[in-house]
N, C-alpha and C positions, 0 to 999 in steps of 0.2 A: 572540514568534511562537508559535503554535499549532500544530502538526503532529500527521498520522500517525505513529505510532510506528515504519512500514515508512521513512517519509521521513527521522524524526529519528535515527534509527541509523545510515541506508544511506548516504543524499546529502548530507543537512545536516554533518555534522560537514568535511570540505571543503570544503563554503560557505562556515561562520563561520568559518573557522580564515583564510581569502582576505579575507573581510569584516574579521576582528578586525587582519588584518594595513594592511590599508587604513585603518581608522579606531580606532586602537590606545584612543581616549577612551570610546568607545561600549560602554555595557554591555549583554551581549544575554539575553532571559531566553526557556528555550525552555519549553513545555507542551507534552509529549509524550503524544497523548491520543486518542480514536476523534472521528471527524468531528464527531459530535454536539453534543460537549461542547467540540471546536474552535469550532464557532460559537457557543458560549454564552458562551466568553471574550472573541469578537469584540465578543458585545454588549453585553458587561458591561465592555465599555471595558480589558479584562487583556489582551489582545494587541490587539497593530495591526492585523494582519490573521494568516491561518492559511492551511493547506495543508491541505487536506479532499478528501473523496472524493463531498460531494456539493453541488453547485451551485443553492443557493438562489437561486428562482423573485422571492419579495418585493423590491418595491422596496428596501426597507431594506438590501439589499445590492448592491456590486459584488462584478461576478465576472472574470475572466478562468481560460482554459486553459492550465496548465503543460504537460500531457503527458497521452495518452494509455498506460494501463498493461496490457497484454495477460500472461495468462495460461499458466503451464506446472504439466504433473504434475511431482510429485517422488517418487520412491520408493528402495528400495533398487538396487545393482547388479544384486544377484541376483534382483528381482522380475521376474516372469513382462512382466508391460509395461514393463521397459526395454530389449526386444528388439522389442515391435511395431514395425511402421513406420506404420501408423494406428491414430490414438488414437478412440474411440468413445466415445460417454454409456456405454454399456451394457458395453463393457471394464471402465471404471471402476468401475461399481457391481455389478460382479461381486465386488469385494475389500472390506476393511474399509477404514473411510476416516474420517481425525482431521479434522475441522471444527475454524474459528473460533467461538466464541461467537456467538451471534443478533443483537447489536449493533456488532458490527464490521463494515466496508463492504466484506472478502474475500465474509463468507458472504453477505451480503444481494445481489453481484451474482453468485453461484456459484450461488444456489437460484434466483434469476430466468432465469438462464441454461438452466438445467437441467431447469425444470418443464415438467412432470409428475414426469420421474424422480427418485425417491430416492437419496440413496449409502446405504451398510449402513456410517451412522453406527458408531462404538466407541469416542471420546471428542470433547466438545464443549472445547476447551481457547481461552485469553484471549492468552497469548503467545506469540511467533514462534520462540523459542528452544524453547519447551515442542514445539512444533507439529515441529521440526527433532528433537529427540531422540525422539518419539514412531515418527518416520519411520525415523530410523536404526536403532530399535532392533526396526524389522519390525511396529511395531503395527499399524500401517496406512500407504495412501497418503493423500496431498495434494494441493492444487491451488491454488497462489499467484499473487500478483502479480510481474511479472518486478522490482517493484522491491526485491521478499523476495527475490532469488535469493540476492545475496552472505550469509544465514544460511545457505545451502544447499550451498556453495560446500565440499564435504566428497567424500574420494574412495570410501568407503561410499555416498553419492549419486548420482544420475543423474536430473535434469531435461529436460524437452521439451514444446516450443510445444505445448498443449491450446487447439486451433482451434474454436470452436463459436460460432456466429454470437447475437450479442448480448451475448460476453463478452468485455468490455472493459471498464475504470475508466477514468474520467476524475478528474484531479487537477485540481483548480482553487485558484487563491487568488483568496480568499474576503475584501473589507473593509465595512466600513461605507459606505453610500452618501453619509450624511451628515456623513461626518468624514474630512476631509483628510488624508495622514499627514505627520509629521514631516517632517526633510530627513533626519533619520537614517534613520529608517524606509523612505523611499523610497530610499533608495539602496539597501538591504538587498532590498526589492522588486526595485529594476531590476536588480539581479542574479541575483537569480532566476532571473527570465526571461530573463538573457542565458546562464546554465549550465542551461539547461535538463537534467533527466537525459538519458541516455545510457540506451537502454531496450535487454538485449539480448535478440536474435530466438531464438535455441537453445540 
């Protein structure tokens, strides 16, 4: 399997531990890796199928929807917007503010969502943990996916729903059109879909 790194940390490791218990023979290999390069494993025949963030158009693939993944700030207790009651563009990019890297699937639906407006960028950083210690330590704020929250999950923290019409991830898994999977594999699939995440609101 191929995943998000927000997926293979948060939710996956409760899957395979149900899955591994279910089919104790089955050995599972995970690639914890940015959508991109999830679908390159796909094609390169290294995973069966992936958990990606973006939903390829080409025949050469199927797709189905896991879950829709909605959006929250994260900042300190004491910052100034964890006392707002409405969250704004323009709130936001009043402060300094720690971005994903340009090829991860956070920023690319954060700056779509977002444009025209700039944040007042102060580190472009690759992981979630980095992204969580930059926050606590007041460098700036954040705005993640709710299925990053449990890195967040800290009492120096304080997260909340950032509402702005066209920010949402969609997760989809992602297989070859032309290549049937397994029975191992399909089971591993059908469960997926049947533990859908649990996405939460505040």
């Amino acid at each position: 399997v191929a995943a998000l790194p927000s997926l293979a940390a948060g939710w996956l490791p409760g899957l395979f531990a149900e899955y591994r218990a279910a089919h104790p023979g089955v050995d599972l290999e995970l690639f914890d890796t940015l959508s991109d390069q999830c679908l390159e494993l796909v094609r390169a025949g290294r995973a069966d199928f992936a958990l990606a963030a973006t939903g390829p158009d080409s025949v050469e693939w199927a797709t189905e929807v896991l879950c829709r993944d909605r959006f929250h700030l994260v900042c300190r207790h004491d910052h100034p917007l964890a006392r707002k009651s409405t969250l704004r563009v323009k709130d936001l990019a009043a402060y300094p503010f720690v971005h994903f890297t340009r090829a991860s699937s956070v920023r690319q639906h954060l700056e779509a969502a977002l444009h025209p407006q700039q944040m007042a960028t102060v580190l472009e950083v690759e992981h979630l943990t980095t992204v969580m210690g930059m926050v606590e330590e007041g460098v700036g704020i954040t705005v993640v996916p709710a299925l990053t929250l449990f890195e967040f999950d800290r009492g120096s923290l304080v997260h909340r729903p950032f509402r702005l019409p066209g920010l949402e991830r969609t997760i989809y898994l992602v297989r070859r059109a032309d290549r049937g999977l397994s029975l191992a594999a399909r089971s591993l699939y059908d469960l997926m879909i049947q533990r859908k995440p649990a996405l939460r609101r505040a």
